[in-house]
N, C-alpha and C positions, 0 to 999 in steps of 0.2 A: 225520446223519453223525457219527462217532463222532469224538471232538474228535485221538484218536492216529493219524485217517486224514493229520495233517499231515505227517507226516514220509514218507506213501507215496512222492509224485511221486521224494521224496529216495533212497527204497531199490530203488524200479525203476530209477533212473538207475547207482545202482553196480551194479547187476543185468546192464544192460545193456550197462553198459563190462565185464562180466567173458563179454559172448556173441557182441564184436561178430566177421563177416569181415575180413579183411585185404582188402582193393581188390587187383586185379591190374591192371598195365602194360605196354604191348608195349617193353621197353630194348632195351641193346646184345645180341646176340647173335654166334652163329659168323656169319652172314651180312652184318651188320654192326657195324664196329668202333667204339671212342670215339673212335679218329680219323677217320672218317667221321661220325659225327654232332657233332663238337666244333664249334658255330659254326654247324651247317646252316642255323640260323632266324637267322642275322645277313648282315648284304651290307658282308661283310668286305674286305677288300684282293683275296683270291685270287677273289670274285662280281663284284667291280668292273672287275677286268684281262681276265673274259671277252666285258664288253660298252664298257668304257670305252678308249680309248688309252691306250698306257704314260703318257704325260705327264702326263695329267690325274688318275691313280692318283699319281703322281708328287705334283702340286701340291697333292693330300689329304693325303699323308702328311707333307709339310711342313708344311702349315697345322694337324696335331694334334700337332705339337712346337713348329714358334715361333709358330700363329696369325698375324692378318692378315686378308687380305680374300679373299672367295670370290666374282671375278666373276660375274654373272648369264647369262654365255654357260656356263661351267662348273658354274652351278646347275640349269640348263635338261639341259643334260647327263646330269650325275646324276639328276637329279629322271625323267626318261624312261629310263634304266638301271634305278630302282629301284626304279619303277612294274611295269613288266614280269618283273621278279624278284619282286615281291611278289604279283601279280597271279597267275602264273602257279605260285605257292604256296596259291594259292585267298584272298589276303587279298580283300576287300573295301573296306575303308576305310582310312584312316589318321589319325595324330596326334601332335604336337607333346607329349612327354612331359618335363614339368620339375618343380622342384624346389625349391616357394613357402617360406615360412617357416612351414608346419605341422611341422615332422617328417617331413612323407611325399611323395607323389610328387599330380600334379594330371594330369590330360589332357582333353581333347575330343574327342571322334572326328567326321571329314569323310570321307563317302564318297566313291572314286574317279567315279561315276558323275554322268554331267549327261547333261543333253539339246541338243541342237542345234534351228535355227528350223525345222526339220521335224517335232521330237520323235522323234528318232532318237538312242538310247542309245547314248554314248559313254563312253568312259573318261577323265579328264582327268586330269595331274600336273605342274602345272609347276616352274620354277624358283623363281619368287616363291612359289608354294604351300610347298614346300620349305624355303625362308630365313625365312619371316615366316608366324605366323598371330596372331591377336590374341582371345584370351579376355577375359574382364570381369575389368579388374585389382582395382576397387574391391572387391572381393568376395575378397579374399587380405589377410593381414594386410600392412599397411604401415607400423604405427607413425607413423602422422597425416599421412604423406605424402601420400595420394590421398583425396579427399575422395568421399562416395558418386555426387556427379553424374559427379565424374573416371574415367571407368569405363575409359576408352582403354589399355591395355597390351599389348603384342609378345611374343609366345613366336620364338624366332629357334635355330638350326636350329644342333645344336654337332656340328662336322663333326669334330670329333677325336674321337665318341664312336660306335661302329658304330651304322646303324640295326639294327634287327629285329622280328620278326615276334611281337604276345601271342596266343598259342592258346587257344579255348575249345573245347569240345565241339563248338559251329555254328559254326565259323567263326575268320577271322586279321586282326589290324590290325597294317600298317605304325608301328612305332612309332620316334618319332622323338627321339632325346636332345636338348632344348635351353635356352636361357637364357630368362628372366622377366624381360622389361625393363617399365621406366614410359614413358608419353609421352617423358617428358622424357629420358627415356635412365637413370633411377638402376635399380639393380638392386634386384631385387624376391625373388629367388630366394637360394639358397645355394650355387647353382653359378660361376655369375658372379665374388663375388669369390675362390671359390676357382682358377678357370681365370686371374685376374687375381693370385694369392699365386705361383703355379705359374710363372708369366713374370718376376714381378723375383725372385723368387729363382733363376732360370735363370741372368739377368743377372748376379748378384754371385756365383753361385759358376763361372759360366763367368770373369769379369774376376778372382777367388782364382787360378784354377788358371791365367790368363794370366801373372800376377807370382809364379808359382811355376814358370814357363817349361813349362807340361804345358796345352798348347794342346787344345781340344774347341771344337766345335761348336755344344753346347746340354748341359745337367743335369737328368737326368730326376728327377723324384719319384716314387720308389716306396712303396706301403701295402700292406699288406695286415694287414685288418679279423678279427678273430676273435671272431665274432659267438655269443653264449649265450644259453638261450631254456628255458621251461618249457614241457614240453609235459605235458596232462591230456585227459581224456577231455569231447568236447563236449556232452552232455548232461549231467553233470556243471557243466563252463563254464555252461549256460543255465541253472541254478537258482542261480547265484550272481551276482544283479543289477550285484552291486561291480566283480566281473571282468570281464562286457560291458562297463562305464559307462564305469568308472576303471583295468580293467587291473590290476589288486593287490586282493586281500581287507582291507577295513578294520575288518575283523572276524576272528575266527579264532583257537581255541586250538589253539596246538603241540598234535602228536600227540609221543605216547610216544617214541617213533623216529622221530628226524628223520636227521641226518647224524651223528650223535654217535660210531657205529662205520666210518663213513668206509667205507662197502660197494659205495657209489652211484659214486666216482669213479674213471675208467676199467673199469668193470664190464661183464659182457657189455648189451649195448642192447636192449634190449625190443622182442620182435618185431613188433610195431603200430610202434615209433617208428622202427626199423630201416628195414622196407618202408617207411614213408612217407617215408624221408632218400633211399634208393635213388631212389626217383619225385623228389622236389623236386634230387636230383643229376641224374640223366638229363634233366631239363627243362631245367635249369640249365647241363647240357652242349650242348646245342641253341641255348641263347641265347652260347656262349662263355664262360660262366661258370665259371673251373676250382676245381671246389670239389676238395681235397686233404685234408683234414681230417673225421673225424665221431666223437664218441665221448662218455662221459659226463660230465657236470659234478659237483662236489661235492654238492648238495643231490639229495632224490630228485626223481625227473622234470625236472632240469635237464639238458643236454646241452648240444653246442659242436661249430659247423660253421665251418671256415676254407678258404676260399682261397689258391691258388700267390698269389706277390706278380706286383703290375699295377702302371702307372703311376699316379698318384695320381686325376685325374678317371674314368680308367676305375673303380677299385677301389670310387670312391665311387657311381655308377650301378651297379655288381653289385654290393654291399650293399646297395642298394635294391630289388633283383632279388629276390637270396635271403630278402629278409620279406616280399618281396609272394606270391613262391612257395611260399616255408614255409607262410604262411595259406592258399593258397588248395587248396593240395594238403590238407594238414593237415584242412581241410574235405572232401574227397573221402574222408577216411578217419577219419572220425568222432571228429578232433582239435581241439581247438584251441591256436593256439602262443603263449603270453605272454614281449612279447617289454621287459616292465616291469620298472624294474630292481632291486624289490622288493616282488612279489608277495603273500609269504609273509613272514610275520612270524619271525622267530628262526630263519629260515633263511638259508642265502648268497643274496644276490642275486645279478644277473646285470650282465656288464660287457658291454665289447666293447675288448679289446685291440686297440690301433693299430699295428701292427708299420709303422715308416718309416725310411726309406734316402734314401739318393743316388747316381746312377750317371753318369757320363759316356756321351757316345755310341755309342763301344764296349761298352755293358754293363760297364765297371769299376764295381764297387761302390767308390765313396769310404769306404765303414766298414770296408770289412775291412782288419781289420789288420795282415793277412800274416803269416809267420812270425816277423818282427820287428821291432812294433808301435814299440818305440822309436828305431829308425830310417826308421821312416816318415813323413816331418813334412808328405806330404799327407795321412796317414791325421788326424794328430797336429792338423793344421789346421781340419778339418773336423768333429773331436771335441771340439777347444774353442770351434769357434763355436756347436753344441749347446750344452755345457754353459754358454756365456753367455749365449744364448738362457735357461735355463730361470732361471738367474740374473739377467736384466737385466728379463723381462719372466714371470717364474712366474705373477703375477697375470693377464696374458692368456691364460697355460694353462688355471690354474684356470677363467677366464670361458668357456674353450671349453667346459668336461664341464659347464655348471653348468644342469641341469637337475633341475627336481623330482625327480624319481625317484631320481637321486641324493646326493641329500642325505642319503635312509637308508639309504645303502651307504659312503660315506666318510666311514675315520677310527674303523668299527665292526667291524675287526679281521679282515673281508673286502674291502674294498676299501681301495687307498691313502687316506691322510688327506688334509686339505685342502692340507697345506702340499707345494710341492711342493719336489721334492729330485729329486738323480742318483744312481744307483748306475752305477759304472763296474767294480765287481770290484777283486778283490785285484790281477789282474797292472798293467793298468792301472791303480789306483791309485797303483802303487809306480814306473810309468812318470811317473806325472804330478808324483808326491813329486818323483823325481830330477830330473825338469823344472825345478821351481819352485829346487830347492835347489843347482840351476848341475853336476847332475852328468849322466850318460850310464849308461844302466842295460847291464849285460854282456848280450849276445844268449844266455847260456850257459843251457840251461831256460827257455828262456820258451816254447819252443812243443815241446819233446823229450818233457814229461813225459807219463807212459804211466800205464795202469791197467792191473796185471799180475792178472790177477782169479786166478790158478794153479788153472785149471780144464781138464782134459785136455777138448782139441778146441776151447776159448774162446782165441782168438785175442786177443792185447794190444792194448788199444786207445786210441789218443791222447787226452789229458784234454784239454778246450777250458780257454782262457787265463783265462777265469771263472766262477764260479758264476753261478747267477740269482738274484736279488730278487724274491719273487714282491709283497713286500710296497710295491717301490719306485713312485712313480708315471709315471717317465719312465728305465728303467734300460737299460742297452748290455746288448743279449743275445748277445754276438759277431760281426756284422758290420752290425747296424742297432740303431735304438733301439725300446724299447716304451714305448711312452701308455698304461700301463695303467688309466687314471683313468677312460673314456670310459666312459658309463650305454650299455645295451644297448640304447634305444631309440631313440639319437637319431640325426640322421645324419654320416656321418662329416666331412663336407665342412666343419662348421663347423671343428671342430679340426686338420683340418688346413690350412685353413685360416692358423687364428691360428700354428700352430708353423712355418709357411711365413712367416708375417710377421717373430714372433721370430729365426728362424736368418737369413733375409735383411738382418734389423737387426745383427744378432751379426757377418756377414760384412762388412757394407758398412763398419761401426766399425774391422775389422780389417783390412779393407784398406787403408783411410786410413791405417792406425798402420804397416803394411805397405812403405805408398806413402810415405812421409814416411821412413820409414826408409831405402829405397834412393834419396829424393835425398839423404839424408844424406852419402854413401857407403859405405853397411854393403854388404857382402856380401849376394847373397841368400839364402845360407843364414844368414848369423848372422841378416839380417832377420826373413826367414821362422821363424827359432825364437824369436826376440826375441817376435815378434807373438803366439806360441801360446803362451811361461812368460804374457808378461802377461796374456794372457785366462784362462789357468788360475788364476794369483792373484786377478784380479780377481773368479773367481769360487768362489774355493776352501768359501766359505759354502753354498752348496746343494748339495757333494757329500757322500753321506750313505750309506755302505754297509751301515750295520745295520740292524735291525728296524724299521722305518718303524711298524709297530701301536704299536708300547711310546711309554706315555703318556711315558716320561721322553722321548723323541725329540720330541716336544711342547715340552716345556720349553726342549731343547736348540735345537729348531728358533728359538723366541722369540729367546733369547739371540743368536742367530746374526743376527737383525734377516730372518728371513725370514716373510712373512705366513702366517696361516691362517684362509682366511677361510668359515665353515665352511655358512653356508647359500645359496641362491641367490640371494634378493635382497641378501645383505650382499656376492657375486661379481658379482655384475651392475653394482652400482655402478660400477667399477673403466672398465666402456667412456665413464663419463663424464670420466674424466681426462683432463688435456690431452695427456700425454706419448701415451697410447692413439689419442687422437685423430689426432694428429700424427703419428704412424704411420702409420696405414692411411689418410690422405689423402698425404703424401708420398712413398707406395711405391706409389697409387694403385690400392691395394685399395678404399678409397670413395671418392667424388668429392668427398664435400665433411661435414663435421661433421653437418651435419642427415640424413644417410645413413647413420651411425653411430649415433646420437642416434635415428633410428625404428627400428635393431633392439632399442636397450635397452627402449624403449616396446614392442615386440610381446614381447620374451622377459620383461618382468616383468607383460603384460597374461597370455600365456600359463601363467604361473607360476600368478598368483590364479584363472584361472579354472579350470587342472586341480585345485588342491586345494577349491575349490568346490565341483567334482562329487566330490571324494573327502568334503567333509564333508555333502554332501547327501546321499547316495548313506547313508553312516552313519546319520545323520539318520531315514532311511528306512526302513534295516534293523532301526534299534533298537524303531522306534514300531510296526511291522508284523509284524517276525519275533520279533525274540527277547522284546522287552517280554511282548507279549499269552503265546509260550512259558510265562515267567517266570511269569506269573500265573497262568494255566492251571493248571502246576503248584504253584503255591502254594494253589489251591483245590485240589488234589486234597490234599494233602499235609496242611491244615486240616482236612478234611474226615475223613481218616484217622485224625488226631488225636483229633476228634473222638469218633469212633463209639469208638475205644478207652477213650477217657475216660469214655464215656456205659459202659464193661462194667468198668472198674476203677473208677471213681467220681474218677479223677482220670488225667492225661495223664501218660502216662513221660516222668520227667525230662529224662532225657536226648536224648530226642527230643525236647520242648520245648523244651530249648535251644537246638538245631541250629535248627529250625525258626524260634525268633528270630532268630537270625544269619542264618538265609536270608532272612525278609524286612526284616531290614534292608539285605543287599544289593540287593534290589528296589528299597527304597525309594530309596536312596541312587542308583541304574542310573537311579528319574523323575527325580530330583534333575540327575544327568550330564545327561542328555536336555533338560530344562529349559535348561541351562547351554549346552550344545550349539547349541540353536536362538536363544539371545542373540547366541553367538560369529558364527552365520551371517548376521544380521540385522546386524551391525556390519560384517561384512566389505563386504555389497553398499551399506552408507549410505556406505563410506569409497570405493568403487569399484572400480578396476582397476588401480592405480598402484602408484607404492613404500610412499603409507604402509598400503594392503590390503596389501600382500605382507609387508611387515617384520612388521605385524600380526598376519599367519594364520602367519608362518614361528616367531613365540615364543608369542604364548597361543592361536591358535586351534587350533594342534595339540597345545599342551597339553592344552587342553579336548578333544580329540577321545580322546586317550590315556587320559584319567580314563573316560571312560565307554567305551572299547574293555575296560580292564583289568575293568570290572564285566560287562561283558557275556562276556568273556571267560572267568572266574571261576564264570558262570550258568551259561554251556556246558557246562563238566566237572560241574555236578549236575543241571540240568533233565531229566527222563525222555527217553530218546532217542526215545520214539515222537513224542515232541512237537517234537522240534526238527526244522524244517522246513531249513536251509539247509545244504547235505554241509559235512562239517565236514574240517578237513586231511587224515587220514587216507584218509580217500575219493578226498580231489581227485588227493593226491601219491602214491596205491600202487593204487590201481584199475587200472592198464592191464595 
């Protein structure tokens, strides 16, 4: 076999992402609408009133705003309501579907079916089936909590979140949203303490808006998630080991064209990526999912799917939805979707914008700021206990997004930096100045100003109160804020999470200051303004409306005494504070300091072991693909040399030289590789801990980048018939 048969498998595969069919779908049509199929595979509020009594629809929908307890007479209930609606869907089995501390979603599937002492085929679903099933906890990360024999843990049944129906080709299971409890009751998942961030800060901004005499109910959280994603062609995907293993190429020279002409962002969508967004929307509309958004992202083959805004728990289950259905559609149509938040080298990565709110019971948004933001001093309250939120506690922001992946997106002139900061816009800004400096801003222009574009038949149209910051990491986009910090892989719950804990902290501080005022005797309005200049002073340090990339905003940030803490393991630290601590056991987001203390152990065990597989995976490709490449052609190349030497009685200079340079970068690529496999061998003697992680976070990736840049360097001259692994080009413009 001829040694340039390597790169075959490589040129059938671009071959074949340039031949493939498009999959066809049965969607919406004239016969049936997207509001007939919106929610069909969920047992929503409107499936439950046709078999349930008003009442007990009634005491669901309360219990997925203030939670509480779900008697076992009304589990029994449901549980036979949702059997025969599932059933009668042709599901077969069901399962308890939650949310461990992998990043991703965990289930078991129990079939409806038993038998009776006759062995007669029954269908069974009860209430306790329902509320509790119990998987093998020991087998889920717990950060030292459960020990292997401790195997005992509770999946428990979150009735604020619709069940519904996962469709395969054979067949449907009843799927069921719930929590990941331990024996002992600590939470095990990352829903838990976010359904528990979601309740006391319900608490403090409903007791704000009581001493602000603007009485409600309860205060929803609103998110919505704007999820970004690579999509390539999957054959393609399966000749590149790194991307199965690790999710990101750790190898890879830029192509020529990358994003440099900005051609790729909002461009028409790729007929392959198009059809396959339509299929993972129609699916996605079946489960309630209202995806609103689709189009392209800045890099090529990057793209961006969003969501109408949902209340916070729901928001965080349908972005779990939408990447388990990305993938698995994606695969129906000879895709696959990297949902990593840096793939590609020297290209943008991928985030996942957090778009979050607050609303009262009536659907009042608390952010908007109406026509005249400066006399709104609920709007005005509610937007300084944000901004003291990112000021009092930015380092639990930071700790939310702080996973691998993104480490090599912040700070690199595509994603926010580490430090974090507010952008609030020019109108409000100048609202908050006159705040702080005891003055009242004129209502004159602040919401009148128009864009007169003087184009016959373009109608003038209202300018909004602020620009955007695309650069900023938590900035007001006019009636909520954006998290733009979050890595596109993780799930959302952790961060908001913590920004539920922060603002709950920020409101509870202010309502004391609040409350202490009007027994003073102050007015409640001078109160109430008193409370929001001083939270705006107090945190006039992290508001920041310019350029967040520009290194000088670095320095400025320093100066300002605000952190930047730039890799994972140096943000992770930060949950072992006491002030941290004392947080989330006081607002009862975790029961107790050793509940806190095992997620830092899972998220920096998780740390060391993802970049593990990223430097083994290297490791691999160096000694198997590109080395023996490399050498290949360095004998052919020798050899060339040769024979010409042998007809002119000496080797052309010039090609003698080149060809020294070439294998000194060989030699130098054993040399990386050498070095390579010390760094890997040091990482597993030091283990799984902070001092692995601080380890691999400054010299093992050093080491991995020296010999990335040599093999990288080989790529652009090794003969292409020889290089076996598709190279960028291929991956990001094949479709």
């Amino acid at each position: 076999m001829s040694q340039y048969s390597r790169a075959y498998p490589r040129y059938s595969a671009v071959l074949a992402s340039k031949q493939r069919s498009i999959p066809t779908f049965k969607g919406v049509d004239d016969v049936c609408s997207s509001a007939d199929v919106f929610g069909c595979d969920t047992f929503n509020y409107h499936e439950m009133s046709k078999t349930l009594p008003d009442s007990d629809v009634k005491l669901l929908k309360e219990y997925a705003v203030m939670g509480g307890e779900i008697s076992l007479e009304l589990a029994n209930r449901v549980a036979l309501a949702v059997k025969q609606w599932a059933t009668a869907k042709g599901a077969t089995h069901y399962t308890h579907w939650f949310q461990p501390q992998t990043e991703s979603t965990a289930e078991k599937h129990d079939a409806f079916l038993n038998v009776d002492v006759g062995m007669k085929a029954i269908e069974k679903f009860t209430g306790e089936l329902l509320v509790r099933q119990e998987p093998d906890a020991s087998s889920f990360p717990s950060g030292g909590r459960r020990a292997t024999f401790e195997a005992r843990g509770y999946t428990v049944w979150d009735a604020s979140s619709f069940m519904f129906l996962a469709s395969t080709e054979n067949g449907k299971t009843l799927t069921i949203p719930s929590l990941f409890i331990s024996y002992s009751g600590e939470a095990l998942d990352t829903k838990t303490p976010l359904l528990r961030s979601i309740r006391c800060l319900n608490q403090e901004a409903v007791k704000a808006l009581s001493l602000m005499e603007d009485e409600t109910s309860y205060v929803t959280v609103n998110c919505g998630p704007e999820q970004e994603f690579f999509v390539i062609d999957a054959a393609l995907y399966n000749l590149r080991p790194d991307l199965v293993l690790a999710g990101k190429t750790v190898l890879g020279a830029p192509p020529q064209k990358g994003q440099q002409l900005d051609d790729h962002y909002f461009g028409p969508i790729n007929a392959r990526v198009i059809n396959m967004m339509m299929e993972v929307e129609h699916e996605l509309m079946r489960l309630g999912v209202p995806i609103k958004t689709r189009h392209n992202e800045v890099a090529p083959s990057q793209f961006e799917m969003a969501p109408v805004y949902e209340e916070a728990n729901i928001a965080a289950d349908h972005n779990r939805l939408l990447m388990a259905v990305l993938r698995k559609v994606a695969q129906k149509h000879n895709l696959a979707v990297l949902f990593h938040e840096k793939p590609f080298a020297e290209l943008n990565g991928s985030g996942k914008h957090l778009n979050w709110s607050l609303s009262k019971d009536d659907g009042t948004n608390l952010l908007q700021p109406g026509d005249k933001p400066q006399e709104n001093i609920r709007f005005l309250y509610f937007l300084a206990a944000a901004v003291k939120a990112v000021h009092d506690n930015g380092d639990l922001l930071r700790v939310s997004v702080a996973v691998p992946g993104n480490d090599f997106r912040m700070g690199s002139n595509e994603a926010p930096p580490a430090v974090m900061s507010v952008f609030l816009g020019e109108t409000l800004s100048k609202v908050v100045s006159n705040l702080k400096a005891g003055k009242r801003m004129s209502s004159e222009g602040s919401s009148s100003d128009t864009i007169d574009l003087d184009i016959a038949k373009i109608p003038v149209i209202d300018k909004d109160n602020t620009d955007r910051n695309r650069t900023s990491p938590f900035a007001f986009t006019g009636n909520k804020f954006e998290f733009r910090a979050l890595g596109s892989s993780q799930s959302i719950s952790i961060p908001i999470t913590y920004l539920n804990a922060a603002i709950t902290q920020s409101l509870c501080d202010m309502n004391t200051y609040l409350e202490a005022k009007l027994a003073g005797g102050a007015s409640r309005d001078q109160a109430v303004l008193d409370t929001v200049v001083k939270a705006f002073v107090d945190s006039q340090a992290v508001c920041f409306d310019g350029d967040s990339y520009d290194v000088e905003w670095e320095k400025e940030a320093s100066k300002r005494g605000l952190s930047n803490l730039r890799t994972t393991p140096e943000a992770l630290e930060v949950l072992t504070h006491d002030n941290v601590v004392d947080l989330f056991v006081r607002l009862g987001i975790m029961s107790h300091k050793q509940e806190i203390m095992a997620r830092y152990n899972v998220f920096m065990e998780r740390y060391v072991k993802l970049r593990l597989i990223e430097l083994e995976v290297a490791q691999e490709l160096l000694l198997t693909q590109v080395y023996p490449a490399a050498l290949s052609y360095q004998q052919s190349w020798a050899s060339s040399l040769s024979a010409v030497a042998g007809v002119l009685g000496r080797p052309p200079s010039a090609q003698k030289k080149e060809f020294e340079g070439y294998v000194s970068s060989v030699d130098a690529l054993s040399s990386a590789m050498q070095e390579l496999g010390g760094v890997i061998a040091k990482v597993y003697k030091l283990g799984d801990g902070k001092e692995a992680a601080e380890y691999i976070a400054s010299e093992a990736l050093e080491a991995l980048d020296r010999a990335r840049a040599l093999a990288d360097k080989l790529e652009t001259v090794v003969e292409d018939g020889l290089w076996a692994l598709p190279r960028y080009r291929e991956l990001l413009f094949s479709l």
